[in-house]
N, C-alpha and C positions, 0 to 999 in steps of 0.2 A: 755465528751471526744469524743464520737462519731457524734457530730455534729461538732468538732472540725477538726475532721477527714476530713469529708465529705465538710467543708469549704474551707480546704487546699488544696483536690483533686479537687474541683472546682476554686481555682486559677489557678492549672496548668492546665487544659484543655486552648486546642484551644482557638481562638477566634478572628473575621475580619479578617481572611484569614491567619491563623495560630499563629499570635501572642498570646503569652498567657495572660490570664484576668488578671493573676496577675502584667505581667510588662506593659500594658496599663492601670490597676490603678495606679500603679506608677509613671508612667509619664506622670499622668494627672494633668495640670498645676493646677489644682479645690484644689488638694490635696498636689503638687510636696513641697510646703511649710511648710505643716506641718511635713515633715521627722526629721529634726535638732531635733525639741524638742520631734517627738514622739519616735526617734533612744534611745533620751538620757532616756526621761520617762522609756520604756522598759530595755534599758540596767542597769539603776539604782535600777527596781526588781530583774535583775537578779545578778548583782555583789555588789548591794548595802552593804549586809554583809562583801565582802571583802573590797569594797573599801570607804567605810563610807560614800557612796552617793554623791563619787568628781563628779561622771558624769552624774548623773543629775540635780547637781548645774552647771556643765558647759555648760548644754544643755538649763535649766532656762536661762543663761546670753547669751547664743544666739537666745533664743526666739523674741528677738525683731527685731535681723537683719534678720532672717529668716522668716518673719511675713507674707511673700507674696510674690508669686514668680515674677519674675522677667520680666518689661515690656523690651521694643526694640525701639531705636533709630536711623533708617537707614539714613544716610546725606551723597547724593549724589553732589557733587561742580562740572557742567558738566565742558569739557574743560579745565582741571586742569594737568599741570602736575607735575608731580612728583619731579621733580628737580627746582620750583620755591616754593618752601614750607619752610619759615624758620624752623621749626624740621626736616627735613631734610636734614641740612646744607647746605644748599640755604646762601647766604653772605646778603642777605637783612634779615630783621625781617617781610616776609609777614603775618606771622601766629603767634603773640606773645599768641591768647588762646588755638590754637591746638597745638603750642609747652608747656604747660602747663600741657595741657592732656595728650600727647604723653609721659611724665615722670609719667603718672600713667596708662600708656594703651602697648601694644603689638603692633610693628610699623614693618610692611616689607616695605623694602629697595627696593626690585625687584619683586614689581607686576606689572602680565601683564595683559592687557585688552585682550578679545579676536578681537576684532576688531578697526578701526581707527575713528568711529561716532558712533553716538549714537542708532541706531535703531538696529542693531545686536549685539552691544555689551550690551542695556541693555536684548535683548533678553536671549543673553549668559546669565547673570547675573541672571537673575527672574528665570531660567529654570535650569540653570548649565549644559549646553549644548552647544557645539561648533554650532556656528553660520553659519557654512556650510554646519551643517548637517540639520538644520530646515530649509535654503533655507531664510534665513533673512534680505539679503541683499539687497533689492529691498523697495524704498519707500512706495508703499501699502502693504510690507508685513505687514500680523496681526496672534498675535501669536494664533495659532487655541485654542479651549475650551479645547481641551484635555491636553494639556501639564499642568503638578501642577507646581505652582508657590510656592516659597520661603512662599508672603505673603498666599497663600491657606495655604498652610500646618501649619502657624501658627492660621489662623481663623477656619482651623478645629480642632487646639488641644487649642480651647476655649480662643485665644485672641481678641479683638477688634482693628481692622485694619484700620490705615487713610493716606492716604496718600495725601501731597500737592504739585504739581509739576508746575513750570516756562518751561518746556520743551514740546513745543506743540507734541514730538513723544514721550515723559513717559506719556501714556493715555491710557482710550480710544478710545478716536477721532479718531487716524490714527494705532492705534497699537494694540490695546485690551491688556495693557499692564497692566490695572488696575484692571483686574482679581483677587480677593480673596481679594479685600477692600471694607468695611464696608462702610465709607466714605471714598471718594475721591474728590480733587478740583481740576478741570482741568487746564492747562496754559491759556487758554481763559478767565478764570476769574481772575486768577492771571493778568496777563498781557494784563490789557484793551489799544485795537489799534493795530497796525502792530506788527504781533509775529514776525515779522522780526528784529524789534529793542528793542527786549525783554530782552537784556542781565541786563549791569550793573545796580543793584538796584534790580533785582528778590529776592536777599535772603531777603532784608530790608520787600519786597512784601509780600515773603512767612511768615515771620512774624507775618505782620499784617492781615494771614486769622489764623495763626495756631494759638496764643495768645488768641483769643476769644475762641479760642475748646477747647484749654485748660482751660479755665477758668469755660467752660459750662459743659467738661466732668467729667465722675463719674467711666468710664469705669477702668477697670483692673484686669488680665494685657493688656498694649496696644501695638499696633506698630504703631510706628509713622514715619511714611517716607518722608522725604523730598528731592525737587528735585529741585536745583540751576542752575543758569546759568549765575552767574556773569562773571569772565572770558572769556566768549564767546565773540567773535565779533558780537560790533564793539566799544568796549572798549569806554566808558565814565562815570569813577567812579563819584563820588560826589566828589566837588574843595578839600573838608577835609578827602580825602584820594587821590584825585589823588596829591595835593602838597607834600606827601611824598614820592615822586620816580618822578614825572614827575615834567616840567618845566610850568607851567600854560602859560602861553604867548607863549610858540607852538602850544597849542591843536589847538586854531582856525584855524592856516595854515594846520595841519594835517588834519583837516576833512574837507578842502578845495582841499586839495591832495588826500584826499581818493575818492572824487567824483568825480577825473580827472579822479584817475585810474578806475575807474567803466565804464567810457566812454570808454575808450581804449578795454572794452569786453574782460574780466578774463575767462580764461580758462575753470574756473570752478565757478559756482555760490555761492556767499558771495563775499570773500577776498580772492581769491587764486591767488596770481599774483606774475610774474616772473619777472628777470631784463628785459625783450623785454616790459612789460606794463609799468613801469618806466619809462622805454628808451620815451617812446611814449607820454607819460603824461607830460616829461620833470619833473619830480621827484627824489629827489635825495633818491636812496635807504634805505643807510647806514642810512641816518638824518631820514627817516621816520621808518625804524624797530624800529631804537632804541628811538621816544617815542613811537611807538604801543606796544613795550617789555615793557615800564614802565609802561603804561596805563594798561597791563595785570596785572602787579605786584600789581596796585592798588586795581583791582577789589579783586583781592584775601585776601589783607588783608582787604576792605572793606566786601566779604562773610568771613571773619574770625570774623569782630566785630561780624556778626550779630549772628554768633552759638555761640560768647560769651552770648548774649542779649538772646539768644534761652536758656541756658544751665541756666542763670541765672532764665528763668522762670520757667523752671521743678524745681530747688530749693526750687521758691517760692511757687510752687504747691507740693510740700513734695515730690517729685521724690525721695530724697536720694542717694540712690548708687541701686536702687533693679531697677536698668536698666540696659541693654549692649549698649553702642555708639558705631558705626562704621561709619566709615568717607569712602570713596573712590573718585573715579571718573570713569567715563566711556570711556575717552580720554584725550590726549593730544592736545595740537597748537604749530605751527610751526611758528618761525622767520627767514626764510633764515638760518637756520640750513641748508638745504641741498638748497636753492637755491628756497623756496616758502613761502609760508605764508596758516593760515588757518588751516584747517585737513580733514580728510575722505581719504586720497589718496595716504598716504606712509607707511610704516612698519618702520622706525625708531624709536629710541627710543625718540623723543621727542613725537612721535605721540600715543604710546601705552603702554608707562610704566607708570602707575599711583599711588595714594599714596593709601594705605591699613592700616588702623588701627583701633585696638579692644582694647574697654575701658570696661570690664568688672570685676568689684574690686572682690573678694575673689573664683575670676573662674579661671583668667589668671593671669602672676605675670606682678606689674608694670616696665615700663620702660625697657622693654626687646625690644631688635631689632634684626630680622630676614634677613641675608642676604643670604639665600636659594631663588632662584627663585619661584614665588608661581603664581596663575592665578586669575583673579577675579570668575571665575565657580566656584572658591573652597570655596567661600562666604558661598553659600547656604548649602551645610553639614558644615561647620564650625557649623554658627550658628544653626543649629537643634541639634548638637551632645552637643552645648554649652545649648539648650535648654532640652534636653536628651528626646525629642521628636523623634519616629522612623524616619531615615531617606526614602526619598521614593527611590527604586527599582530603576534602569538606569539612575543615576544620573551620566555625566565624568568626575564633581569635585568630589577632595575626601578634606576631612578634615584637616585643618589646627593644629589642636588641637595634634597631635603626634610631628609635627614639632616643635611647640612651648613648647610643654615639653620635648626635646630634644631627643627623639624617634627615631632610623634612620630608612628612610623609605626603604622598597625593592627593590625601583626600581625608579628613579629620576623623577617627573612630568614631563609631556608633554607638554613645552613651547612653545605653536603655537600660534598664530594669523594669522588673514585671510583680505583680501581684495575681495570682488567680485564686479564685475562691472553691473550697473545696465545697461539695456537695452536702456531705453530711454536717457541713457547719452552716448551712442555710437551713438543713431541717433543724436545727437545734436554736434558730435563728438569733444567730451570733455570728452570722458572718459579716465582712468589712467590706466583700466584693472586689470585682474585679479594678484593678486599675494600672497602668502602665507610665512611668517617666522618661525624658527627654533630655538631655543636658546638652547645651549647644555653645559652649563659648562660654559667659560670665551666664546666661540665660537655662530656666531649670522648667520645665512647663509639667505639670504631674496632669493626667487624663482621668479623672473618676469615672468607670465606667459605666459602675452601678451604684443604686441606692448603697448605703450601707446600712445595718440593723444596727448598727451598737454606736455610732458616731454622727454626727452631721457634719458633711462634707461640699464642698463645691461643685460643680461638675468641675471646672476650668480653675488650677491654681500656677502663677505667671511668680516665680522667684530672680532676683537680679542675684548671683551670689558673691558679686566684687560687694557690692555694697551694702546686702544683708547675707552672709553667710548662714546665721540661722534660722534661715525662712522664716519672719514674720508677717511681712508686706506680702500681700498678693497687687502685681499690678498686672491681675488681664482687662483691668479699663483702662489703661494708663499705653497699654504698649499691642491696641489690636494689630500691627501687620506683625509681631514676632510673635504673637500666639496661634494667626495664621500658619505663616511657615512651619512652625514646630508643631502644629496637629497634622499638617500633612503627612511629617515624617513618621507621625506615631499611628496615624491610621493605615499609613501604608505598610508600616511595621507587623501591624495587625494582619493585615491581610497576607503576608508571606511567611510569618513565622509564629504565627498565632494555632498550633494545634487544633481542629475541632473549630474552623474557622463559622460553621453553619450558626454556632453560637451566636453568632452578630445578628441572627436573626429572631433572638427569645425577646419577649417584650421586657425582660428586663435589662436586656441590652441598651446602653445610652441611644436614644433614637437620633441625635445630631450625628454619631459617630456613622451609625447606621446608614444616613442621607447620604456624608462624608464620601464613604465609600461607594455609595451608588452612583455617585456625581463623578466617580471616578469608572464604573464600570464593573467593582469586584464585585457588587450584589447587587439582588433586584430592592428597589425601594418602595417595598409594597407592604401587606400588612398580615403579619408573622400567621402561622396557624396555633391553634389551641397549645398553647406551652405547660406539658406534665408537671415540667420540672419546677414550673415557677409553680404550679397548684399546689405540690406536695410542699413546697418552700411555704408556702400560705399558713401550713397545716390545717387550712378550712376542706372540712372533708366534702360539701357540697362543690366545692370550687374542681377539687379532682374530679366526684362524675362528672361534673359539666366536662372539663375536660376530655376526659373519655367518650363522653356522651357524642363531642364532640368531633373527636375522630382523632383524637391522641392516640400515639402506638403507646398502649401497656409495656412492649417491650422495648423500648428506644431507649438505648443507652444514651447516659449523660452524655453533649457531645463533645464535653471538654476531659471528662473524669473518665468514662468507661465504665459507670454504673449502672445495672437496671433499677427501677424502681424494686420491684420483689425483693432483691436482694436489701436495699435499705429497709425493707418491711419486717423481711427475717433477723437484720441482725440488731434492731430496735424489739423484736418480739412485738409486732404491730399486726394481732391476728383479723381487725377488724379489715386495713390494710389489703391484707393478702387475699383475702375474702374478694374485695371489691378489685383487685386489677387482674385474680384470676376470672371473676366475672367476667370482665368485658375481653375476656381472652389470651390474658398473658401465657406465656410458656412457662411450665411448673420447673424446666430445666436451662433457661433462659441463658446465657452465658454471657459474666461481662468482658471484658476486656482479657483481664488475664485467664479467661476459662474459667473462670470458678463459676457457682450454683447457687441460687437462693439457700440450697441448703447448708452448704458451707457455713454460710452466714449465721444458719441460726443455730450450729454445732458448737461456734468458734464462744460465741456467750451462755451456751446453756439455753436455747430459749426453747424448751421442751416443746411447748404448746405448738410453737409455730413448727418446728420439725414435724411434730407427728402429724401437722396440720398437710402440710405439704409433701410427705411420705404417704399420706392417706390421697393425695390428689394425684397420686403417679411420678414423685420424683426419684431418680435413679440415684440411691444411696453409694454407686461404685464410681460416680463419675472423677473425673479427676481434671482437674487446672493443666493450663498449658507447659508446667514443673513439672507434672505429677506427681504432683499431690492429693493425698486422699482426703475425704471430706473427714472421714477417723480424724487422721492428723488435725484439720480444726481443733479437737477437744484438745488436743497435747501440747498447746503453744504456751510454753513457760510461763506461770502466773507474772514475774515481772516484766513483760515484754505486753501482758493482756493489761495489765495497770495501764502500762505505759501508754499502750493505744486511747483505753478507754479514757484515762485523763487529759489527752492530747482533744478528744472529741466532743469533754466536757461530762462524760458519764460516770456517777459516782458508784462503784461496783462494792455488792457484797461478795468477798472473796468464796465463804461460804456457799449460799446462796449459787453463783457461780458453777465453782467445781462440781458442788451436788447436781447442777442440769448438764452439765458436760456428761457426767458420769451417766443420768438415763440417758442421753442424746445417742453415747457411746454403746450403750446398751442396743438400745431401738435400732442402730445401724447395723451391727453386726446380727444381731436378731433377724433385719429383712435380708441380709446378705445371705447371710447361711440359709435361711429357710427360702426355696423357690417358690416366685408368687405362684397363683394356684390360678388355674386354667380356666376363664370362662367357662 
């Protein structure tokens, strides 16, 4: 008895940082399986007399489905929206196996992404954290070590982690995004040739790596994450799916139109084009959305065969039911819904409502639908609370699992999403700017924060969505006290989880927003100093000295992005540039955010000039990034990963051209490395 004692009081002590040992043996996946039959074993000593041993005969008959706990199915369909999904009551049949599913799984209606592409929003997702707050909006953003990822937290409570993704930013090539898997197979190997033309046909791709791992693996339990990107432009299903929505004997004139309209120079890099690029290509609009809309509808039910073909091989690998699927997306695309094509660059609901649903049998009840607003940050505690795995600490999703058992919660989720604008796409001026949305009930209030270069926008747009779901109507003269309320929340928004919050003080900050929050105390409401960023955004080169002249810091990194000026001068090969912000003082070894060097910058393109330019002013060719990384390494980064950026940026690169500056770059480096500079 007294060792009995002494066993008990050693469950409840401490233990990792106050948890107690008893409830981290419990929910250790090693064990979480054998509860069913050892609940029933015990409770059948103890009530067996009275109850003639019903309950541990009925703890026996569920030994087997309780046999082992339970592995994870993540399938991300990038570019997916929510409202082209037959369970979703979409009028096409795109999804005849995830409408299948969806009558045995838990389906919200109104999930939001927190942002409009992929790099912040899957950060949002892996992290459960608003995208604004981690600064994630910038193409080289990479999510630093520190932050715990969904899949961490599952390969530290003893699962085996894989994930395969078609999406050269779900990595970690450009994101560190693959943090806390086991294996991982990048989009480079999925998608041999231009990532640029990677879309339809990646899920049939990811298939053919994940079917062999499955075949080889022994692992469990697993997570297995897959990451799709059929739907993406530039839409070309296979003939036996796109002939069920599109007209085959258009496609050829369509992709004969679309490389008009690529000449005519889109606003925005991919397919982002307006009627003015039409207008110019001599393209009839209306005739080409509507087959690029069918060609989408294709890709989708072609990535719908393939997670039938997927779903049918976990069968045939004894998967069973002792798995959770979850289906999502991490955005939307846009058809001249509001007057564009593409995505990254609006808040509507074509562009960030995406589909959400959990197939988890004897956790969640089937075929239930949720039409409570929910966010995709709330992914990550969902499933941990579904795995009864401790959630980790400063998590801003909260759990889905009260909602879905009908639970009212205290206080209504925080329906936001975000837009930030990256830097280099205001120098190339084609950015859309900053902007932030609201969702409050039936009410949608979008914030425009700044000008945009490529669209005309509102500041203030007021959507009702019971009664226009496809935001047409703006009523912010119709309904000022609900436009009131809902900018308060988003200004305040701003000010707690807005990254590089000083930003609110660039004159191209909305100067209302600006007042907004001085009337509340978080800034002073006075009048900003000489703004670099917005000079160099000008590309008026008097505008910059003025700036300078002024008393701009040369070196003040972006306060949103983490870039210096220099470095955008090196890696545009801007020697006129570099000339004038080393004049007024810049540091020749300046460092942005992640550590890197102007020179980095102008290794990574080749851009000789400006290297020898800035090796000749004293920069330190050894220096290295907070990875360490070499500035060498620059030249080495895999010609289709340099496309990828540089078309992501809007720069049209001679491969040639290119590699030949890398290669002096490489030269001049190693040249100043080995030879010691020479002594005053």
């Amino acid at each position: 008895m007294a060792y009995l004692v002494n066993w008990l009081q050693t469950l409840g002590r401490s233990y990792d940082g106050g948890v107690p040992l008893a409830k981290v043996i419990w929910r250790s996946p090693m064990i979480r399986y054998r509860r069913v039959a050892r609940i029933g074993f015990l409770l059948g000593l103890l009530c067996g007399p009275l109850s003639g041993g019903l309950v541990a005969q009925a703890a026996s008959q569920n030994q087997d489905q309780a046999s082992r706990p339970r592995s994870v199915v993540f399938y991300l369909m990038d570019t997916c929206r929510n409202d082209r999904l037959g369970f979703n009551r979409y009028h096409r049949e795109t999804t005849p196996f995830l409408k299948w599913l969806a009558e045995r799984s838990v389906v919200f209606e109104a999930c939001y992404s927190q942002a409009p592409w992929t790099k912040p929003s899957m950060a949002s997702i892996l992290s459960s954290k608003f995208p604004s707050k981690m600064d994630a909006h910038q193409l080289q953003y990479r999510l630093p070590d520190e932050v715990k990822t969904w899949p961490e937290v599952l390969q530290d409570n003893g699962m085996y982690t894989a994930g395969f993704s078609a999406n050269i930013l779900m990595g970690n090539l450009l994101s560190n995004f693959a943090q806390g898997f086991d294996h991982f197979v990048e989009s480079t190997h999925v998608n041999r040739g231009d990532p640029i033309r990677f879309a339809s046909g990646s899920a049939k791709k990811l298939n053919q790596y994940v079917f062999p791992w499955l075949d080889q693996n022994r692992q469990w339990p697993v997570l297995l994450y897959l990451h799709s990107v059929d739907p993406h432009e530039e839409y070309e299903p296979e003939p036996k799916y796109l002939q069920h929505f599109a007209d085959p004997k258009r496609h050829e004139q369509f992709r004969q139109e679309w490389k008009s309209l690529m000449k005519t120079g889109p606003p925005i890099p991919g397919l982002y084009v307006t009627q003015e690029n039409f207008d110019r290509a001599e393209v009839d609009s209306a005739s080409f959305i509507e087959h690029g809309s069918n060609l989408y509808d294709a890709d989708i039910l072609a990535n719908d065969d393939q997670i039938r073909q997927l779903w049918n091989k976990l069968q045939e690998r004894s998967w069973g039911q002792d798995f959770i699927f979850i289906f999502t997306s991490d955005h939307g695309e846009e058809f001249f819904d509001h007057g564009g094509t593409s995505h990254g660059y609006i808040l509507y609901e074509e562009m960030i409502r995406v589909p959400l649903m959990i197939y988890a049998p004897g956790l969640l009840p089937a075929g239930k639908r949720i039409q409570t607003p929910v966010r995709s940050l709330d992914i990550y505690p969902t499933l941990c609370e579904l795995l009864e795995i401790e959630t980790p600490d400063g998590l801003e999703g909260e759990s889905l699992l009260p909602l879905i058992h009908g639970r009212e919660e205290s206080e209504p989720r925080e329906i936001v999403s975000i837009r930030r604008e990256d830097p280099i796409m205001k120098r190339f001026g084609i950015a859309s700017g900053d902007m932030i949305c609201v969702r409050k009930g039936r009410w949608k209030l979008i914030l425009n924060l700044e000008e945009s270069q490529v669209r005309d926008r509102p500041r203030l747009e007021l959507f009702d969505l019971q009664t226009d779901p496809a935001e047409k109507n703006n009523l912010v003269g119709k309904h000022p006290e609900v436009v009131q309320e809902m900018e308060k929340i988003a200004t305040k928004f701003i000010q707690d989880r807005w990254e590089g919050s000083a930003s609110l003080n660039s004159p191209a900050f909305d100067p209302e927003v600006r007042h907004q929050l001085a009337e509340l105390g978080y800034v002073e409401d006075e009048e900003p100093l000489p703004d670099l960023w917005a000079a160099l955004e000008s590309k008026d080169d008097q505008r910059i000295r003025n700036a300078l002249k002024a008393g701009a810091d040369p070196d003040g990194l972006d306060s949103t992005f983490g870039v210096s000026p220099l470095c955008i001068a090196a890696l545009f090969g801007d020697l006129e540039l570099l000339k004038l912000l080393l004049e007024f003082g810049a540091s020749v070894d300046v460092r942005n955010r992640d550590g890197s060097t102007p020179l980095s910058s102008a290794a990574f393109l080749g851009r000789v000039e400006a290297l020898e330019y800035l090796l000749e002013k004293g920069a330190d060719p050894e220096a290295t990034n907070h990875r360490g990384e070499s500035i060498l390494s620059a030249t080495e980064v895999p010609w289709e990963i340099t496309e990828a950026l540089a078309g992501l940026f809007g720069l049209a690169l001679d491969r040639e051209a290119v590699e030949a500056g890398r290669q002096n770059c490489a030269k001049l480096l190693k040249a100043r490395i080995e030879t010691p500079k020479k002594e005053d």
